[in-house]
ROLUMKOL-109285 format. One line per 3 residues: number of its first residue (from 1); their letters; for each residue x negated, y, z of C-alpha. Coordinates in steps of 0.5 Angstrom, whole numbers, plus 500, padded with zeros to 3 digits. Layout:
<recs>
NUM = a = X,Y,Z  ...;
</recs>
This chain:
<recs>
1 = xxx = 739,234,139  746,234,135  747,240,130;
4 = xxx = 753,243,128  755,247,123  762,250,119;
7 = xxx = 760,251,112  764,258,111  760,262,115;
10 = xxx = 754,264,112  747,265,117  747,265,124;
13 = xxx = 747,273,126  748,278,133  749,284,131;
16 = xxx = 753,290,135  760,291,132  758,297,127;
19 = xxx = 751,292,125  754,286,122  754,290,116;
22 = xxx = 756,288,108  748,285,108  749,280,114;
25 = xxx = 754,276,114  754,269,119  754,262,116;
28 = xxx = 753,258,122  756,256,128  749,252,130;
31 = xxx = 747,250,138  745,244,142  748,240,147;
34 = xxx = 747,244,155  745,250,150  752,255,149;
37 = xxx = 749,261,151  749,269,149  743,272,151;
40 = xxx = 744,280,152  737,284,153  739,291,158;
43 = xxx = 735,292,164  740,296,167  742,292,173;
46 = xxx = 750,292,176  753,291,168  759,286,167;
49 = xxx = 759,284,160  765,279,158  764,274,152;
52 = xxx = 771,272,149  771,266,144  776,269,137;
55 = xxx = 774,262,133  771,256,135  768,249,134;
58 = xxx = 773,244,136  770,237,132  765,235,127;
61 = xxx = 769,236,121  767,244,119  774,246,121;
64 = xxx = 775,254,123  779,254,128  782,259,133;
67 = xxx = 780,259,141  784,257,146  788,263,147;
70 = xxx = 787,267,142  794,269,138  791,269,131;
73 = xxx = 798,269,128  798,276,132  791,278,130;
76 = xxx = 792,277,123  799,280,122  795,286,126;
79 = xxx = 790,287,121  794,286,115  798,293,118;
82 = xxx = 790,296,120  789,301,113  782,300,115;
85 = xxx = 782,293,110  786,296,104  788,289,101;
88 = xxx = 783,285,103  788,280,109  794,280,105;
91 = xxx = 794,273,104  791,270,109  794,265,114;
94 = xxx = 789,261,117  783,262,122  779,259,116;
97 = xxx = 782,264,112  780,270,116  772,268,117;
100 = xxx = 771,268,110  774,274,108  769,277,114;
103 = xxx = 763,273,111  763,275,104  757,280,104;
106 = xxx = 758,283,098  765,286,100  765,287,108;
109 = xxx = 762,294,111  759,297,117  766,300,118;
112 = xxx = 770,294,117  767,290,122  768,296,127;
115 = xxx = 775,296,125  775,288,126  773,288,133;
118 = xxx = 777,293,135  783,290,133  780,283,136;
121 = xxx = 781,285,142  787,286,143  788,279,142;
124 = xxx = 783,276,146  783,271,153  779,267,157;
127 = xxx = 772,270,158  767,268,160  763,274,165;
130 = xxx = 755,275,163  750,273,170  744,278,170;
133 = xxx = 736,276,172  730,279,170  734,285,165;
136 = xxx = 738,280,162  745,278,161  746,271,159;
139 = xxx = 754,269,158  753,261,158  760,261,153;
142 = xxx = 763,253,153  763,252,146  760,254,139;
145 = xxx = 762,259,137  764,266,134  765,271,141;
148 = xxx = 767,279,141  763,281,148  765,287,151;
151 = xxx = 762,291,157  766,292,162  762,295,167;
154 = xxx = 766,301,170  762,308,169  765,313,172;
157 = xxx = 762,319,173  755,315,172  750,318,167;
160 = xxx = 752,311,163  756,309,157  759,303,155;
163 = xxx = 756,299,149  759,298,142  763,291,141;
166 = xxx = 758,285,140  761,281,135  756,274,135;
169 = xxx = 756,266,134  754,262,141  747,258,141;
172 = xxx = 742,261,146  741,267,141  739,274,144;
175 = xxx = 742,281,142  741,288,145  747,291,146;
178 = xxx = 748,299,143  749,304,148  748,311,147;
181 = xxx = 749,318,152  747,324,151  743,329,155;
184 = xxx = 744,336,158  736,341,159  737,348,162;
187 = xxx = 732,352,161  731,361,163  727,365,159;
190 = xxx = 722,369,163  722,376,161  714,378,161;
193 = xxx = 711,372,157  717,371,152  718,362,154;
196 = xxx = 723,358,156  722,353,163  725,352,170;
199 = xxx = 723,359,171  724,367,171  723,373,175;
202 = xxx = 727,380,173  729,387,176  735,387,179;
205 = xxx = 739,390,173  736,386,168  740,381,164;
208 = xxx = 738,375,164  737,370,158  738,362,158;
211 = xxx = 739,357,154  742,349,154  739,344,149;
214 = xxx = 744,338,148  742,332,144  748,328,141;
217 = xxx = 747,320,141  747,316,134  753,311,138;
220 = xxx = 758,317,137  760,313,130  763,308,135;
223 = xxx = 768,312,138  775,313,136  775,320,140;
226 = xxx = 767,323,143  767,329,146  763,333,151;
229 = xxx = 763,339,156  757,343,159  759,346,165;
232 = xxx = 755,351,168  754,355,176  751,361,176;
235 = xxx = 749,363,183  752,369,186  746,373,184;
238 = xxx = 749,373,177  754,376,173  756,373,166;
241 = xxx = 755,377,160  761,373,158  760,376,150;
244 = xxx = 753,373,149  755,367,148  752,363,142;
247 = xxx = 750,356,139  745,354,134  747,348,131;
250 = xxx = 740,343,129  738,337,125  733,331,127;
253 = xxx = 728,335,125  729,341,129  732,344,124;
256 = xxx = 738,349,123  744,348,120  749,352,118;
259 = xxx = 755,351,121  762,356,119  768,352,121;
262 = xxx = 767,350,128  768,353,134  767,350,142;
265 = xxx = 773,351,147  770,356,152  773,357,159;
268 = xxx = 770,361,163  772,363,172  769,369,173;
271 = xxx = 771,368,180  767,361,183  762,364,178;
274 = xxx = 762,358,173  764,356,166  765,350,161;
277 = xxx = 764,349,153  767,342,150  765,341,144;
280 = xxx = 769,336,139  763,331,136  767,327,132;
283 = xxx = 770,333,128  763,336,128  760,331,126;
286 = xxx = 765,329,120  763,336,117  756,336,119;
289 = xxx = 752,329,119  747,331,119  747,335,126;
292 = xxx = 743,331,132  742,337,137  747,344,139;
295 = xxx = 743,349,144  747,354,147  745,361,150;
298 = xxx = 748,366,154  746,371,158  747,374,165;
301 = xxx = 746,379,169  742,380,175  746,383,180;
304 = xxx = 746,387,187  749,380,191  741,377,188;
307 = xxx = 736,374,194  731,378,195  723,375,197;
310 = xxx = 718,379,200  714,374,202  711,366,200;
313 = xxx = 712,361,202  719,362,200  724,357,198;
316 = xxx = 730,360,199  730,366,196  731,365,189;
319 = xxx = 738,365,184  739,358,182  743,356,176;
322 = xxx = 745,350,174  748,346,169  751,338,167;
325 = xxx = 754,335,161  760,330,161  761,327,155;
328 = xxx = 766,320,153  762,314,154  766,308,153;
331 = xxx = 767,307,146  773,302,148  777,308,150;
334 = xxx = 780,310,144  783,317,148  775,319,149;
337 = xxx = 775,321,157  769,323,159  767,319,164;
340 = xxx = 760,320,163  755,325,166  749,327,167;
343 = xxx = 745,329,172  744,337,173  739,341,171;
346 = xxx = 737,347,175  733,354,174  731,359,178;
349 = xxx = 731,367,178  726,371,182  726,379,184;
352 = xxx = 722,382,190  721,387,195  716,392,195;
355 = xxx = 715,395,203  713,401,202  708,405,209;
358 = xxx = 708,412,210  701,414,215  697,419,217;
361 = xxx = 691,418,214  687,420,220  691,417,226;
364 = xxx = 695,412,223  701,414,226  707,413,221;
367 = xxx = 711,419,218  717,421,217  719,427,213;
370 = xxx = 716,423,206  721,424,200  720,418,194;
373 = xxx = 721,416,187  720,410,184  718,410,177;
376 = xxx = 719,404,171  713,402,166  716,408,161;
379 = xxx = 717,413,167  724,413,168  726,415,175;
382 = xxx = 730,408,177  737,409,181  736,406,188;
385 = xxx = 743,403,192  743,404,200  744,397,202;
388 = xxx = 746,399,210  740,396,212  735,402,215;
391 = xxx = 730,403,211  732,399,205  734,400,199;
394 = xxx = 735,396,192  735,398,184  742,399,182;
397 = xxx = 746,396,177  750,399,172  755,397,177;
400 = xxx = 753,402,182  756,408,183  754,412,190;
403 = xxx = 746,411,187  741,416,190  734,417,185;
406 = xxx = 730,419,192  730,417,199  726,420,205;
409 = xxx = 722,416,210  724,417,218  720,416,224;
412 = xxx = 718,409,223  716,411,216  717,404,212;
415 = xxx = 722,402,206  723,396,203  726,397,196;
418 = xxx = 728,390,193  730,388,186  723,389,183;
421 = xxx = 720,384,178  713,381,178  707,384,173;
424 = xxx = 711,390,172  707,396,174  711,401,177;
427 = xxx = 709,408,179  711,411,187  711,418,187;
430 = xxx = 711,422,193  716,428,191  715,431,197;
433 = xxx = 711,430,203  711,431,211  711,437,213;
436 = xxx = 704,440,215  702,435,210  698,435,203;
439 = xxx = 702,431,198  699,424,196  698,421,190;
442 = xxx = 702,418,185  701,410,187  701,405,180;
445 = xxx = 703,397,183  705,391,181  707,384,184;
448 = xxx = 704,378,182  705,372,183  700,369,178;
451 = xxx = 692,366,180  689,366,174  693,363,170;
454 = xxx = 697,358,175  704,361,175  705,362,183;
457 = xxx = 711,357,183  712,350,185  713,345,178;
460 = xxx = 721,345,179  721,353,180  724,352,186;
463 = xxx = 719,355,192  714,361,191  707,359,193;
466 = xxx = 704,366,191  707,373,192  701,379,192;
469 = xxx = 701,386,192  695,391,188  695,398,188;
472 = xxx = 691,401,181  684,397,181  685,395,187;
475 = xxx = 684,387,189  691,383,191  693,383,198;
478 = xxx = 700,379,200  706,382,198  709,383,206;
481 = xxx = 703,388,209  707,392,203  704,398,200;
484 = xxx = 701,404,204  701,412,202  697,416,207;
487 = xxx = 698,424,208  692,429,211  694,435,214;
490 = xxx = 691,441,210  695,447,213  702,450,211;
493 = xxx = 699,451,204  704,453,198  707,448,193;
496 = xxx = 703,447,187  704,454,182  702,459,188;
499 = xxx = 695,462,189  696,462,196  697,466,202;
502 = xxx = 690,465,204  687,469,199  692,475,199;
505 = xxx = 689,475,208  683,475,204  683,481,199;
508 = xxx = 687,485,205  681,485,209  677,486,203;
511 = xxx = 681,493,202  681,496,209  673,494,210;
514 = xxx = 673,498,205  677,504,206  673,504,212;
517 = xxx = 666,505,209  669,510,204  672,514,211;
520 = xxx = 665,514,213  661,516,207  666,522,206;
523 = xxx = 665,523,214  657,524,213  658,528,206;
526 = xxx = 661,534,210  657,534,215  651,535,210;
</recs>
């Protein structure tokens, strides 16, 4: 086994670009015979690394020279202009020259060795492409060597980046490359138990809160230009509540960090229901380091074009929102398109239905006639919109104009009210009853979609498994046999405040009875 070496380079290293740092510098171009080879370890099938030799081995003597195909007279005059390097190229004029510049530890940085790459590729030619088996990536190069591997895999529209430039010496080593994508989580906030998931359910009129939690990836150092945008799809249910935008900016540690002189670029179209929000990372990142995750809250309101359910299982009535990143995810490019994305993250809003049944509490028949209201956890009367539907009525937004406080059942004595939130415990008023009837009580409900303590959702927030109905200390009954008002008759009784007609017949009678006795006895003292 023949081992070959140059004196000018000192220990053998692989190290990603912004790795080879001041402490690591290389010293030998070491390998065996059948042995040239550059092992990158990445299990992430279909890449294509590219190895292209700067210097090589080309006798036994410890020459540094350049590769076939290498134009190092350009390379050298390129980092003689780069401001990057101060001084430090100035005089040289040889490959050897350039190598011992780079191997001094003591003077050569993170960010020289990034610079050094970068301008290395400019120059570079006849590559050798990498072969994969396994999760891993093997380059089996022709000569000893020092190689600028590039990954050239095309990751548009994937949820992949681009490794930083590898700068490494040939001779059956193994590296791993540094590829680093940001992520994107929504999340809604669910109004009743203060927390933050996949899902939410609100009244109609409500607004509702969302946030997205972005991470950002320590490889943005490798990056001339890094950027990424969220976009976000409300669903027709929603209206943005375009001035509730905010950011909180935080550290690894979660936490936050004050940020004064940055602002995203918002864009919204209030049409298609969608808007972005690109951030610059670099410039943010260059102001504050130390900031390795960005949340982002808004706000929507539900509107009146929401679906509605009234009954489980029920997959389709809910109000999504989704939402994805793209980001620049190839440091090589240095304009930092943002060919990356991610996959999307979806929530979901749910509103219900309260049906309501007007009965007559001896026969079952159903009653017309019946006026109601419907009154909120604090006792407010909600405003309710005519949908066009017989019979249905939604809780009106602010939006709303033509609203009614309440409504009158007809012949077929149901209503349907939608846009009512679960676990809030509204209170149905009987304003006024059907004729010949007696008024019925007020009925407290509320809709429920719990079991205990199991949310009634599937885990993604997308199906509704569990949609109930109880009326005060009553047991649960599903939600779509709805709630029942029975009335009994109880004759033409006044309205509450009068004393009654009977009572008047009664102390009528009373009198003439006894103005009849009085007549007798006055008869029956004359005579005697």
């Amino acid at each position: 086994m023949k081992m070959k070496k140059f004196a000018a380079l000192a220990a053998a290293t692989i190290m990603t670009v912004s790795a080879v740092a001041a402490t690591s510098a290389f010293s030998v171009f070491a390998t065996t015979e059948n042995a040239n080879k550059i092992v990158i370890t990445d299990n992430v099938d279909g890449k294509t690394y590219v190895a292209y030799p700067i210097f090589n081995q080309t006798s036994a003597t410890n020459t540094i020279e350049w590769a076939d195909g290498f134009t190092g007279d350009s390379f050298i005059d390129a980092l003689k202009n780069d401001t990057t390097f101060g001084n430090k190229f100035d005089t040289v004029s040889t490959a050897a020259d350039v190598a011992s510049v780079i191997s001094k530890k003591d003077n050569w940085t993170e960010e020289e060795t990034a610079a050094f790459a970068k301008v290395a590729a400019k120059f570079v030619s006849n590559g050798t492409t990498s072969t994969y088996a396994n999760g891993q990536y093997t380059l089996n190069v022709t000569n000893a060597g020092y190689y600028l591997i590039i990954d050239k895999t095309n990751n548009t529209g994937k949820d992949n980046a681009n490794s930083a430039y590898i700068l490494n010496v040939s001779g059956k080593t193994t590296v791993t490359p540094k590829v680093g994508k940001p992520t994107l989580t929504k999340e809604i906030k669910h109004n009743e138990e203060n927390t933050w998931g996949v899902v939410g359910d609100n009244q109609i009129g409500d607004d509702v809160e969302f946030r997205i939690t972005t991470t950002i990836p320590s490889e943005v150092q490798y990056y001339d230009k890094y950027t990424y945008t969220i976009h976000d799809q409300l669903s027709e249910g929603f209206d943005l509540n375009e001035n509730s935008l905010k950011y909180v900016y935080l550290d690894e540690n979660d936490l936050p960090v004050t940020v004064d002189t940055f602002a995203p670029v918002f864009a919204n179209n209030a049409v298609e229901k969608k808007f972005d929000v690109k951030f610059d990372i670099k410039d943010l990142l260059a102001k504050y380091p130390n900031i390795a995750k960005i949340e982002t809250y808004y706000s929507a309101k539900l509107n009146g074009n929401a679906k509605v359910a009234d009954k489980a299982t029920n997959s389709t009535d809910n109000n999504p929102n989704t939402a994805y990143l793209t980001y620049s995810n190839n440091p090589q490019d240095e304009s930092g398109k943002e060919d990356g994305k991610t996959p999307e993250s979806k929530v979901y809003d749910w509103t219900f239905t309260l049906v309501g049944n007007k009965i007559d509490g001896q026969t079952g028949d159903r009653l017309a006639g019946a006026q109601f209201q419907l009154k909120d956890e604090t006792g407010n009367v909600l405003k309710l919109v005519a949908t066009g539907t017989k019979n249905e009525y939604r809780i009106a937004t602010g939006s709303d104009t033509a609203t009614i406080d309440t409504i009158t059942t007809d012949d077929q004595g149901v209503f349907y009210i939608k846009g009512i939130d679960d676990s809030v415990k509204y209170t149905l008023v009987e304003a006024k009853a059907p004729d010949e009837y007696n008024k019925a009580s007020d009925a407290k409900f509320w809709l429920n979609t719990k079991d205990g303590e199991d949310i009634g959702y599937s885990i993604d927030g997308g199906t509704l498994n569990r949609l109930q109905i109880a009326k005060g200390d009553s047991s649960d009954k599903d939600a779509k046999d709805g709630l029942t008002i029975e009335n009994n008759k109880g004759g033409k009784l006044p309205s509450t405040g009068g004393i009654g007609t009977q009572i008047f017949y009664g102390v009528g009678g009373a009198i003439v009875v006894g103005a009849g006795v009085l007549l007798i006895t006055k008869k029956r003292a004359k005579k005697d």
